[in-house]
MDTraj code that builds the backbone (N, CA, C; nanometers):
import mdtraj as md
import numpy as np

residues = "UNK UNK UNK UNK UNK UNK UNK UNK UNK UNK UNK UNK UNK UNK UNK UNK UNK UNK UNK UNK UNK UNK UNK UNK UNK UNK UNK UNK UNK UNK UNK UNK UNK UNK UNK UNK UNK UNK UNK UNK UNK UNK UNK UNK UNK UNK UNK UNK UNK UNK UNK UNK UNK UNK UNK UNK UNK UNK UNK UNK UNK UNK UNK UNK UNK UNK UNK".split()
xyz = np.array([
    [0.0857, -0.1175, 0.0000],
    [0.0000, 0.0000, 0.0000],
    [0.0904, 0.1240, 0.0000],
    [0.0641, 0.1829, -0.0797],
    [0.1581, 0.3118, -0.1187],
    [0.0962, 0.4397, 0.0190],
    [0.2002, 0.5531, -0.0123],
    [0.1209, 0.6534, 0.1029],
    [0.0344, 0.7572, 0.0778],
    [-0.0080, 0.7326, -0.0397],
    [-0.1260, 0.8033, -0.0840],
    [-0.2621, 0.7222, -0.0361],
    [-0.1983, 0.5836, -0.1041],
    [-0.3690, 0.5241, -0.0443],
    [-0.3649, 0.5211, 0.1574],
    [-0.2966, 0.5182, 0.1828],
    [-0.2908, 0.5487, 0.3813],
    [-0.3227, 0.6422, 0.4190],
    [-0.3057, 0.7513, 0.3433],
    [-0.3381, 0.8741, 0.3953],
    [-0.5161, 0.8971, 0.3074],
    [-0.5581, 0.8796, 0.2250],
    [-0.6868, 0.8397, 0.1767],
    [-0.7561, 0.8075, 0.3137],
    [-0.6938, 0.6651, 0.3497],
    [-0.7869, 0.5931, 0.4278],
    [-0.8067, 0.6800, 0.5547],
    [-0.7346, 0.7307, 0.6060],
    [-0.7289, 0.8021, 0.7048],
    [-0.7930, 0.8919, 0.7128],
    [-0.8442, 0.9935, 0.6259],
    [-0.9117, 1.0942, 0.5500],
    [-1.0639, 1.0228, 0.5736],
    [-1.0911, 0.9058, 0.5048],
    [-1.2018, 0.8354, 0.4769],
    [-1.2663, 0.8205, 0.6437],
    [-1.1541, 0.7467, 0.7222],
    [-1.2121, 0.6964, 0.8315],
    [-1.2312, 0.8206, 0.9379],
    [-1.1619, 0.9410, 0.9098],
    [-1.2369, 1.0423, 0.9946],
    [-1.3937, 1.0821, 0.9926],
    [-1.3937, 1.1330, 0.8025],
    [-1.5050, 1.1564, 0.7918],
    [-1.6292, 1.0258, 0.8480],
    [-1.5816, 0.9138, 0.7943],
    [-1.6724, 0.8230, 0.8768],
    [-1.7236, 0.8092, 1.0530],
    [-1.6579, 0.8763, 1.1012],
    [-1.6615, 0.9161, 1.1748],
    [-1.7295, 1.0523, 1.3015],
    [-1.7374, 1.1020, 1.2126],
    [-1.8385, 1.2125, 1.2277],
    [-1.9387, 1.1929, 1.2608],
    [-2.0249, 1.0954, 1.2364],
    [-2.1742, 1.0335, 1.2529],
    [-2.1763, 0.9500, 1.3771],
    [-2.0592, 0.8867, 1.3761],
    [-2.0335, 0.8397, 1.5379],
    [-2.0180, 0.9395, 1.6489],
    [-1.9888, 1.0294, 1.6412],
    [-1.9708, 1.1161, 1.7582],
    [-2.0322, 1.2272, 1.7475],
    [-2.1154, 1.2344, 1.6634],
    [-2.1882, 1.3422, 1.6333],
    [-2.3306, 1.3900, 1.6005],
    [-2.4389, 1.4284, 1.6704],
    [-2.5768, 1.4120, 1.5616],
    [-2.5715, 1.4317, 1.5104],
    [-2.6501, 1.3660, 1.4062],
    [-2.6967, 1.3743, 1.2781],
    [-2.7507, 1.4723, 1.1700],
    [-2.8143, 1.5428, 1.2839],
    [-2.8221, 1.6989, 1.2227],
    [-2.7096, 1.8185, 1.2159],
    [-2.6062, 1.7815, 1.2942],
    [-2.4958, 1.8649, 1.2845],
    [-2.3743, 1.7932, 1.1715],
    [-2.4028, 1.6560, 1.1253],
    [-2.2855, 1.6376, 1.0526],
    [-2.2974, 1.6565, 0.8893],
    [-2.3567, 1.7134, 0.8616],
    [-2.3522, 1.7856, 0.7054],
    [-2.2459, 1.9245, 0.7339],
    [-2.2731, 1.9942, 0.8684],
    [-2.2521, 2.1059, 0.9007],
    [-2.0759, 2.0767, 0.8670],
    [-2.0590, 1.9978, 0.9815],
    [-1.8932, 1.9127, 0.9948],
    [-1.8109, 1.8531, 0.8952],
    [-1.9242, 1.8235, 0.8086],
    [-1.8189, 1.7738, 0.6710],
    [-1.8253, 1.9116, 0.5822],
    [-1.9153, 1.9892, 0.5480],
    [-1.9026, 2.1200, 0.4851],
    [-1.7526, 2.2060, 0.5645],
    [-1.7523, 2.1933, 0.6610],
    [-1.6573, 2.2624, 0.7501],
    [-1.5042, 2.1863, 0.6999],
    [-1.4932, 2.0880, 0.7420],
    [-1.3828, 1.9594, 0.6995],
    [-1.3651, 1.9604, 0.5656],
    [-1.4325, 1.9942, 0.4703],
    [-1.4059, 1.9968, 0.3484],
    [-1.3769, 2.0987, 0.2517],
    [-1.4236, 2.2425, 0.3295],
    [-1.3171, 2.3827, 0.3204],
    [-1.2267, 2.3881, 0.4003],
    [-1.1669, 2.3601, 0.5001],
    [-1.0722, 2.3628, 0.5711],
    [-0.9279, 2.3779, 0.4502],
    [-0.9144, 2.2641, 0.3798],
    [-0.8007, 2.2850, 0.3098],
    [-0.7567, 2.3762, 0.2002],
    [-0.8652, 2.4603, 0.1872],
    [-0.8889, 2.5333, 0.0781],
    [-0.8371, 2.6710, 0.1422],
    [-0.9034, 2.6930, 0.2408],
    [-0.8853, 2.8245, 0.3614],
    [-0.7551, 2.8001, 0.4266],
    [-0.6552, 2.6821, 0.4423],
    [-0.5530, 2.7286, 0.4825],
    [-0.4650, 2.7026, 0.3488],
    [-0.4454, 2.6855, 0.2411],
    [-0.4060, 2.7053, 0.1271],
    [-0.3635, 2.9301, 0.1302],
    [-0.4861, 2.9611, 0.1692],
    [-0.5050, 3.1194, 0.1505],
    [-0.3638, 3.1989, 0.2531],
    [-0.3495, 3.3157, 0.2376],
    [-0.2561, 3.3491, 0.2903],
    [-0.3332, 3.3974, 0.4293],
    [-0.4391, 3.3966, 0.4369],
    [-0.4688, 3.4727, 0.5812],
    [-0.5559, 3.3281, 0.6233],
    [-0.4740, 3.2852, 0.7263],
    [-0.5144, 3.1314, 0.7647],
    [-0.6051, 3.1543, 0.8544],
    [-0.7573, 3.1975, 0.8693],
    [-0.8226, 3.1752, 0.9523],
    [-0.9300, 3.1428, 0.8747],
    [-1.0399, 3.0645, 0.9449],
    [-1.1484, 3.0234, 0.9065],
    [-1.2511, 3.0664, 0.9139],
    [-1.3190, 3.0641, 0.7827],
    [-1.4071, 3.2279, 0.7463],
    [-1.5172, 3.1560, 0.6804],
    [-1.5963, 3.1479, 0.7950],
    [-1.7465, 3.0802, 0.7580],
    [-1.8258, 3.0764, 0.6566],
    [-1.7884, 3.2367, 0.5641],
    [-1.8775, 3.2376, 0.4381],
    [-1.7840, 3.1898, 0.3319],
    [-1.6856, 3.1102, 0.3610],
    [-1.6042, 3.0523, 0.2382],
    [-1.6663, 2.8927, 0.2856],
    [-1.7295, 2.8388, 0.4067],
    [-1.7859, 2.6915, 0.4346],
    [-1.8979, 2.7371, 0.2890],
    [-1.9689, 2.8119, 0.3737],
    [-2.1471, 2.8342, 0.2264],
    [-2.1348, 2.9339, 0.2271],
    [-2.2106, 3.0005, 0.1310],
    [-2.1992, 3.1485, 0.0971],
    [-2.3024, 3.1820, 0.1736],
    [-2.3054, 3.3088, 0.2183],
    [-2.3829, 3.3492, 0.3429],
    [-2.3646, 3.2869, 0.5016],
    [-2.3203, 3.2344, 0.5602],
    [-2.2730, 3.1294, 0.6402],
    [-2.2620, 3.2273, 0.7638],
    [-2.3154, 3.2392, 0.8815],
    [-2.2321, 3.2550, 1.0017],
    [-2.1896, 3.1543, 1.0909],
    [-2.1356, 3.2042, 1.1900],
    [-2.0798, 3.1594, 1.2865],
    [-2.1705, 3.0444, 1.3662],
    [-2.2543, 3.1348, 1.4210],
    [-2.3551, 3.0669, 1.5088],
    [-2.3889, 2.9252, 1.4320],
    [-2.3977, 2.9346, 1.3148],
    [-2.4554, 2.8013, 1.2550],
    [-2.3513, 2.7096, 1.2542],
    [-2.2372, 2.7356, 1.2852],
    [-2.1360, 2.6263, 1.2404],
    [-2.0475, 2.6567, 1.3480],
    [-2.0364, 2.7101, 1.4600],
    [-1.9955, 2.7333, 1.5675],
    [-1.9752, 2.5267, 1.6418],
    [-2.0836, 2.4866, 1.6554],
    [-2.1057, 2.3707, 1.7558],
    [-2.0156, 2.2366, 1.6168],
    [-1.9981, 2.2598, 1.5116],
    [-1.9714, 2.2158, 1.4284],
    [-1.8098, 2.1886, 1.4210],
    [-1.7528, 2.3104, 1.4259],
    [-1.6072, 2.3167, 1.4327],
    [-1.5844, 2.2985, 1.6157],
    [-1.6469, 2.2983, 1.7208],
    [-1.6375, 2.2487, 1.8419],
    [-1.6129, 2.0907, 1.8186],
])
top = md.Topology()
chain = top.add_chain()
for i, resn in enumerate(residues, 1):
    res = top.add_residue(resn, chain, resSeq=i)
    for name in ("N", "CA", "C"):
        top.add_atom(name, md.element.get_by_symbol(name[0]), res)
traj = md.Trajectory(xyz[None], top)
């Protein structure tokens, strides 16, 4: 197994994960969040800026999400 596919899996088994430790109504929130993450620290101003998760996006909604 090469280290692309390890690091895949690892990737895979977090997101799988989410649903285990998380309700169900908050984990769309958590993978939207998890899945800009790499995009937003790519940027030169590394903080995480809710209306780059969805457009229009605050805090409050995705606050318990990134907790």
């Amino acid at each position: 197994m090469n280290v692309r596919q390890v690091q895949t899996n690892l990737l895979n088994a977090y997101e799988r994960d989410f649903s285990k430790y998380a309700a169900s109504g908050i984990v769309p929130r958590i993978r939207a969040v998890w899945n800009s993450v790499p995009a937003q620290l790519a940027r030169e101003q590394r903080k995480l800026v809710y209306g780059v998760v969805r457009d229009g996006a605050r805090a409050r909604e995705y606050e318990v999400a990134v907790d």
